[in-house]
C-alpha positions as CSV (number, residue, x, y, z in Angstrom):
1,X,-167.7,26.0,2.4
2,X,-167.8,29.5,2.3
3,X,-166.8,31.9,-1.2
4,X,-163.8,32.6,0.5
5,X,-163.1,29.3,0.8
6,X,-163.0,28.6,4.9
7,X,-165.2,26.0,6.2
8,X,-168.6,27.5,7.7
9,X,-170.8,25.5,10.4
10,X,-172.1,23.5,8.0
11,X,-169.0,21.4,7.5
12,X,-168.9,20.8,11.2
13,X,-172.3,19.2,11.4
14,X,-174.4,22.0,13.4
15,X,-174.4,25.9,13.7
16,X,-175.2,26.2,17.6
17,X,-172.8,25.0,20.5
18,X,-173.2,24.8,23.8
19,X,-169.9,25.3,26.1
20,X,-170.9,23.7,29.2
21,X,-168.0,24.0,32.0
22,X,-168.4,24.7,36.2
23,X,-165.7,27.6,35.7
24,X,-166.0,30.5,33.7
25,X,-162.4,31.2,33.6
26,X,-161.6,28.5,32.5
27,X,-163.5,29.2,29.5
28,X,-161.9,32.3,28.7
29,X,-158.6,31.4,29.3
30,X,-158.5,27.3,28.0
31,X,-161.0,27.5,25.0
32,X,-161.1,30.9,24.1
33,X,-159.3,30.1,20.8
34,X,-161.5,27.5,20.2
35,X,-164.4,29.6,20.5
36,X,-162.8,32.2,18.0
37,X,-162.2,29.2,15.3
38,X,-166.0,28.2,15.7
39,X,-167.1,31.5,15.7
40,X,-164.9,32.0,12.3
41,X,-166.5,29.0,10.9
42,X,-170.1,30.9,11.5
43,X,-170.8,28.6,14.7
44,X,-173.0,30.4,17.5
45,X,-171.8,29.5,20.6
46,X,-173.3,29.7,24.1
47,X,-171.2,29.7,27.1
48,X,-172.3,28.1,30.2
49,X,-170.8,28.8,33.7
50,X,-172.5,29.4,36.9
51,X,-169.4,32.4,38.1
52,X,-169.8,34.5,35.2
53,X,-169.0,38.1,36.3
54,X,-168.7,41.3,34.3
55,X,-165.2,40.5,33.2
56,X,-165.8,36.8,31.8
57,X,-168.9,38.4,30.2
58,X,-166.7,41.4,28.5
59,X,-164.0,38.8,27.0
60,X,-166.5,36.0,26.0
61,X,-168.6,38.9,24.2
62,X,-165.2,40.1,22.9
63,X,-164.7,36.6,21.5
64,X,-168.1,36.1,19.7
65,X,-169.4,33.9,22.7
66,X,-172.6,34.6,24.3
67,X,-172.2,34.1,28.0
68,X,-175.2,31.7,29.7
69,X,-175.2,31.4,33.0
70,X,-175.1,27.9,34.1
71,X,-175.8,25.6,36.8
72,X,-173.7,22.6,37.2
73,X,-171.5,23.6,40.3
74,X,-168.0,22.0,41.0
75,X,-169.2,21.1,44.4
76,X,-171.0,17.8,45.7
77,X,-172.8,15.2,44.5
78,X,-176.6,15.5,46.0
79,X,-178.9,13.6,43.8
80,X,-181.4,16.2,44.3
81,X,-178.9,19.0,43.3
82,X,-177.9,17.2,40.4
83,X,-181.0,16.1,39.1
84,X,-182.2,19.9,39.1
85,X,-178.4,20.6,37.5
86,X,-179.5,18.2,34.9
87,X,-183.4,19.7,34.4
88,X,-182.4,23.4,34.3
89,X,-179.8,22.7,32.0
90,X,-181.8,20.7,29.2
91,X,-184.4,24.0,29.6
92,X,-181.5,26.4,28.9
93,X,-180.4,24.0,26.0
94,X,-183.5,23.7,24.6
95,X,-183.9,27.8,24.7
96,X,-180.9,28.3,23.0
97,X,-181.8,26.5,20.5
98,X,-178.4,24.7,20.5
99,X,-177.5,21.2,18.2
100,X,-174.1,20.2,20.0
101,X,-172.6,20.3,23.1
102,X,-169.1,20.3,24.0
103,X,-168.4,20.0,27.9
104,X,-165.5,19.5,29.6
105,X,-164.1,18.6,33.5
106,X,-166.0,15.7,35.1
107,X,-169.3,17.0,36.5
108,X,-170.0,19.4,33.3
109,X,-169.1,16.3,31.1
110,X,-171.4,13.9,33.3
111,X,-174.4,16.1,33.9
112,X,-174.2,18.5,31.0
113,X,-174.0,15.2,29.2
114,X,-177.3,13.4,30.7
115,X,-178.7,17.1,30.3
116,X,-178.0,17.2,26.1
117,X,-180.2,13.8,26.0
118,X,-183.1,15.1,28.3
119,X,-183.2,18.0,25.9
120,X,-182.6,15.7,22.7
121,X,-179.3,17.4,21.6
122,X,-177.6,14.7,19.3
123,X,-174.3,16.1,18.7
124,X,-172.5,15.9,22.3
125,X,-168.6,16.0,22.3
126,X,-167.0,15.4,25.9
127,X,-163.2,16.3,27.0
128,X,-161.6,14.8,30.3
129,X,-158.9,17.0,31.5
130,X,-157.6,14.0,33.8
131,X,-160.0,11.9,35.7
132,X,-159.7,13.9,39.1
133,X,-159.8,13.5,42.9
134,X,-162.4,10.4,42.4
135,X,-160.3,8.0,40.1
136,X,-157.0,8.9,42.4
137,X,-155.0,5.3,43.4
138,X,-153.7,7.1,46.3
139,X,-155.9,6.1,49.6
140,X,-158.1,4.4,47.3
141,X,-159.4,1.6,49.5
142,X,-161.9,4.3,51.6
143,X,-165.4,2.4,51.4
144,X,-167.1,6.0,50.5
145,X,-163.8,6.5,47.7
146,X,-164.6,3.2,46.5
147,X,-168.8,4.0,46.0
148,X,-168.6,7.4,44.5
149,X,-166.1,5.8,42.1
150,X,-168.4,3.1,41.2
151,X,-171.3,5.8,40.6
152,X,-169.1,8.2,38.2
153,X,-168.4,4.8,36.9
154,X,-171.5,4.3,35.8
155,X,-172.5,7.9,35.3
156,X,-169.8,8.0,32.9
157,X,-171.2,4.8,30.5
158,X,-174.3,6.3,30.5
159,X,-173.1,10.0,29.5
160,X,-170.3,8.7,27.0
161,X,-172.1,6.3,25.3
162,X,-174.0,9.4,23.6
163,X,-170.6,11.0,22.9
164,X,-170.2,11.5,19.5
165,X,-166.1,12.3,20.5
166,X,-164.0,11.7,23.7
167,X,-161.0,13.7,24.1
168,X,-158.6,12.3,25.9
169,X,-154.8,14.1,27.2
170,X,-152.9,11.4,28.5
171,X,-152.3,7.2,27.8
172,X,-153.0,6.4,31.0
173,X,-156.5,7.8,31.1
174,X,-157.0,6.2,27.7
175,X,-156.3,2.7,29.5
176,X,-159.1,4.0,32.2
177,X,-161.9,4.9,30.0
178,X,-161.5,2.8,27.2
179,X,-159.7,-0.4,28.7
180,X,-162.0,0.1,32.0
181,X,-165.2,0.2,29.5
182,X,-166.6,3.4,29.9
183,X,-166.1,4.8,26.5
184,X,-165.5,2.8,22.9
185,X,-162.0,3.0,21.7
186,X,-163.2,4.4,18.2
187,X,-164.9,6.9,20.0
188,X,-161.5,8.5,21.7
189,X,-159.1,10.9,20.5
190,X,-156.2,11.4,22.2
191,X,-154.2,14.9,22.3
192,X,-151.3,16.2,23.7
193,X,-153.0,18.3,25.8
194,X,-155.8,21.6,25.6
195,X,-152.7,23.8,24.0
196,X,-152.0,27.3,24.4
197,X,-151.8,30.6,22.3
198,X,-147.9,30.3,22.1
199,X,-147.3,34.1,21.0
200,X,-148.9,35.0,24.4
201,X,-147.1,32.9,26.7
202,X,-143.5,34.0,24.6
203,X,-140.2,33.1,26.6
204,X,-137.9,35.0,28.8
205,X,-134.7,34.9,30.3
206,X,-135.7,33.3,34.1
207,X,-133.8,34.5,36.9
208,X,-130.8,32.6,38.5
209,X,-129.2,34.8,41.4
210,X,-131.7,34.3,43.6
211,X,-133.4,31.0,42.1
212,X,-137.1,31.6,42.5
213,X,-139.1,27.9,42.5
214,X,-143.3,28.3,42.1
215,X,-146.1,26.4,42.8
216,X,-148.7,26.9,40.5
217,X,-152.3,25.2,41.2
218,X,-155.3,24.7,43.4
219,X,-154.3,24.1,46.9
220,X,-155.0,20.2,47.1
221,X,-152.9,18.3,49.0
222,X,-152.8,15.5,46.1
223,X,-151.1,18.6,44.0
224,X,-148.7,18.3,46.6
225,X,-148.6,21.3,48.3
226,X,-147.5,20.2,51.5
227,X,-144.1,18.2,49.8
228,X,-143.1,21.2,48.4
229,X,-143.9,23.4,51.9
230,X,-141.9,21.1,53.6
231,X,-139.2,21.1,50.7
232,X,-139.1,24.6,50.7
233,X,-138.5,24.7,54.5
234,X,-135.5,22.1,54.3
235,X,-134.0,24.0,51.1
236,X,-134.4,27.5,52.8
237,X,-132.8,26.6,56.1
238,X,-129.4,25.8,53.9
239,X,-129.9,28.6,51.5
240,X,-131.8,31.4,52.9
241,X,-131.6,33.3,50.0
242,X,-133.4,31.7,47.6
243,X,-137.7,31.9,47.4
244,X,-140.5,29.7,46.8
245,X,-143.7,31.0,46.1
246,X,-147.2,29.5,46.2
247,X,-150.2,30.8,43.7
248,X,-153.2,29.7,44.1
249,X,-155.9,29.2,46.3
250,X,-157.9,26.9,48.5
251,X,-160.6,25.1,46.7
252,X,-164.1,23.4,47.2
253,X,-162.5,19.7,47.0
254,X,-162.7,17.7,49.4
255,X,-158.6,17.3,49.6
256,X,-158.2,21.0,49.8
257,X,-155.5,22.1,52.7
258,X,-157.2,24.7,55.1
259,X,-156.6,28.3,54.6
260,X,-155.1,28.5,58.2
261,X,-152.1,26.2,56.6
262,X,-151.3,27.8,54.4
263,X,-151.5,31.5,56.3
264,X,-149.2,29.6,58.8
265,X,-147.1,28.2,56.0
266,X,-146.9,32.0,54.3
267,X,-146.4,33.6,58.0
268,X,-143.3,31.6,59.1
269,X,-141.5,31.9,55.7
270,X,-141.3,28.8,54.5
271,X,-142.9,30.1,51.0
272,X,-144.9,33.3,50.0
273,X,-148.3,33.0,48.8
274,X,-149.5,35.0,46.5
275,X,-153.0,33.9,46.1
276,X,-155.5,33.1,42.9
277,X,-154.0,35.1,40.2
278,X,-156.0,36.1,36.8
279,X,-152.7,35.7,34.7
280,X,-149.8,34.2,35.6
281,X,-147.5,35.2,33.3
282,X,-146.1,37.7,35.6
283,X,-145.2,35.3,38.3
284,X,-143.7,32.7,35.8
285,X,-141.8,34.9,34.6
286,X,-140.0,36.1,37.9
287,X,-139.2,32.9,38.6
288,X,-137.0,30.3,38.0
289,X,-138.3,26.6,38.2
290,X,-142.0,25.1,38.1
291,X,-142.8,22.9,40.8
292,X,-145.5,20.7,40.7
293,X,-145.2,17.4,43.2
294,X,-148.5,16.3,42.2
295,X,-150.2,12.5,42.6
296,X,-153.6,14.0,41.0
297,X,-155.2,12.6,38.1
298,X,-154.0,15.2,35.8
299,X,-155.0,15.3,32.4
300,X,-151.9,17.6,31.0
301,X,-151.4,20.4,33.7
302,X,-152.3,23.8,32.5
303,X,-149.5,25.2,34.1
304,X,-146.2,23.1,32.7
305,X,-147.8,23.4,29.7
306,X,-147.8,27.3,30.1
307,X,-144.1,27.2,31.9
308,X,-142.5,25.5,29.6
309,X,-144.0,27.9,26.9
310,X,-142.3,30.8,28.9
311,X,-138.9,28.9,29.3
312,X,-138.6,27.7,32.2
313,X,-137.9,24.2,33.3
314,X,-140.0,21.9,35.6
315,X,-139.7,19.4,38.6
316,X,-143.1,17.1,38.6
317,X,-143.9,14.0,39.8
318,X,-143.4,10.6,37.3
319,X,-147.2,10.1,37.9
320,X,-150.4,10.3,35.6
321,X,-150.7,13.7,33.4
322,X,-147.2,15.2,34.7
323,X,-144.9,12.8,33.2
324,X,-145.7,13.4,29.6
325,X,-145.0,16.5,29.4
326,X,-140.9,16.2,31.0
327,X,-137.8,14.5,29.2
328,X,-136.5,13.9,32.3
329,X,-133.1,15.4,32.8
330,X,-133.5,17.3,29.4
331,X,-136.2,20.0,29.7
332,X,-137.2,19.1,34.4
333,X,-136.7,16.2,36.1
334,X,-138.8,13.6,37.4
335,X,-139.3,12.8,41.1
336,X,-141.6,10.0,43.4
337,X,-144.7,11.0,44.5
338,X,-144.5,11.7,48.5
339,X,-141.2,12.4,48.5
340,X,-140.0,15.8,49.8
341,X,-136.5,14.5,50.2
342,X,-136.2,13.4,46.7
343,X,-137.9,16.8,45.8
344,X,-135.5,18.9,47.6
345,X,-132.3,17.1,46.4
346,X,-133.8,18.1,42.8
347,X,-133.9,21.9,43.7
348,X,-131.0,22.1,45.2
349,X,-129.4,21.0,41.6
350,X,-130.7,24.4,40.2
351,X,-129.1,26.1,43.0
352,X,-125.7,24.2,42.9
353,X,-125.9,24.9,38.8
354,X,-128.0,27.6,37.8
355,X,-126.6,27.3,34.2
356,X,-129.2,24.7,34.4
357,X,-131.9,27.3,34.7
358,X,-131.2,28.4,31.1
359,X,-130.1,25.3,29.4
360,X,-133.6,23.3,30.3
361,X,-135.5,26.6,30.0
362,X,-134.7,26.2,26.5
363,X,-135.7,22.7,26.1
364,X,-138.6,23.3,27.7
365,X,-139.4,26.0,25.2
366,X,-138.6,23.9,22.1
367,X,-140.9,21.1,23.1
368,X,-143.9,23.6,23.9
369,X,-143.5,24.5,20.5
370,X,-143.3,21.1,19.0
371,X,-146.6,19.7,21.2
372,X,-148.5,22.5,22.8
373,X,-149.2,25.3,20.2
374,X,-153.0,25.4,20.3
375,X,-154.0,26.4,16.5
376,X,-152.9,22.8,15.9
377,X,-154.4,21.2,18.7
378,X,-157.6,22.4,17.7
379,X,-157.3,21.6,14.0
380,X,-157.5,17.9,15.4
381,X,-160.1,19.1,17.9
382,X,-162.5,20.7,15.1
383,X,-161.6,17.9,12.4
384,X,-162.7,14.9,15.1
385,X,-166.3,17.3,15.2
């Protein structure tokens, strides 16, 4: 404890942390409060990332971080890739001097993990932001599916077992890593999901004259990108006037749609992409209704979390990750997974009653303060360290 009284590193059990993530937005925009309460507590902390550019660098700097640049991709599994992964990044560990490591998504968590015990880091905290593409129970009976699950089975015994703390965002990835035996139960704690700085995502009033429904994500087809295309086409050949936008982008997964689609999709005017967006706020707020049809293995989606902060209701799927986050009826509804037909009947409610627009805006609002407010999801975070 410091003479002012706030805690220093000390309390937290080591003074240098590693921040190993595939995405160097990511860091910026999902932990960058966490990095400032560290760096508050006297914590030096290394960012790893193998995209840093000037920008990333300028903000992390700005934050107190020092930006490292990393090599564990977000592409592939070749052994001999990953092996190297797991070399180069014990060497930078070891050079930075570093006694913990906090990684996070599934290939920084697995081989940043196996990396902190080559280079004899002790302290290792791990957070699975849903299980992903792998772990997915749709199409699951593929032989090569079936294999790489078994190995990121395996993978992930070996790398958790050295966790000192699993983070977890959703019950039913809590019944897959510690009812499926890949992480102890006492090792696991369970939040509502990575939070947000709720005075920067502040409300507004949406529009409802024309109602304006997003999609917000990577451009997987298990996000369900192509329900709410063809959604969007139905809906839009009975109400012209209303829009759907797309942002995001095409990705390196594997279930990634082809950029032709959705040029095609965007040419005949089915929905309007935007593209990969730095903040989204903008776009959130000039529209009406989230849409997220998604049968991924979300953790707790990054962008309800940040819609419903803004005020603005949400129609996802009443599937892993999405349904925790929606009292159906009261703040979004709930849909099926693969259904476009049940997903357009639910837009068309916004469009038959806009007042609902406002009404579950507000709900939406009100429980994004009660679960997502980030200063309290990292009090948990820091306190499990």
């Amino acid at each position: 404890m410091t003479l002012s009284g706030r805690p220093d590193a000390g309390d937290l059990g080591f003074r240098r942390l590693a921040l190993v993530s595939n995405q160097a937005f990511s860091i910026v925009n999902f932990r960058g409060e966490l990095i400032r309460d560290m760096v508050a507590r006297g914590v030096e902390v290394y960012a790893f990332a193998p995209d840093h550019d000037e920008h990333t660098r300028r903000q992390l700097r700005q934050l107190g971080a020092t930006p490292v640049r990393g090599c564990i991709g977000r592409s592939g599994m070749n052994p001999l890739t990953a092996l190297w992964a797991v070399v180069k990044t014990a060497w930078q560990l070891r050079s930075c001097r570093v006694d913990a490591v906090f990684s996070y998504f599934p290939m920084p968590v697995i081989l940043g993990g196996l990396a902190a015990r080559l280079a004899g880091v002790r302290i290792v905290y791990s957070m699975i932001e849903g299980a992903g593409y792998v772990f997915s129970e749709v199409d699951a009976s593929s032989p090569a599916r079936g294999l790489l699950r078994s190995l990121v089975r395996q993978l992930y015994r070996i790398t958790l077992k050295s966790s000192r703390c699993v983070f977890l965002l959703n019950a039913d990835d809590y019944a897959l890593f510690v009812h499926g035996g890949l992480v102890a139960a006492e090792k696991v704690v369970l939040l509502p999901g990575i939070g947000l700085d709720l005075t920067h995502f502040l409300p507004s009033r949406p529009p409802v004259s024309p109602v304006v429904f997003i999609f917000v994500g990577r451009l997987l087809q298990q996000k369900g990108i192509q329900d709410f295309v063809e959604a969007a086409r139905a809906l839009k050949a009975e109400y012209p006037e209303i829009e759907c936008i797309v942002l995001g982008d095409t990705d390196v997964n594997p279930d990634s749609i082809r950029r032709e689609e959705i040029l095609r999709w965007n040419e005949e005017g089915s929905v309007r992409w935007v593209g990969w967006v730095r903040d989204v706020r903008g776009w959130l707020n000039e529209s009406s209704v989230l849409v997220l049809p998604s049968y991924y293995r979300e953790g707790i989606p990054r962008c309800i979390q940040e819609a419903m902060a803004l005020g603005r209701p949400v129609i996802t799927t009443d599937w892993v990750g999405c349904r925790e986050s929606i009292v159906d009826g009261v703040n979004g509804f709930l849909v099926p997974i693969r259904s476009p037909a049940a997903l357009k009947q639910v837009m068309a409610r916004f469009i038959h009653d806009p007042g609902l627009i406002l009404r579950m805006g507000r709900e939406s609002r009100r429980i994004a303060e009660a679960r997502y407010d980030v200063r309290e999801i990292n009090r948990k975070v820091l306190a499990s360290m």
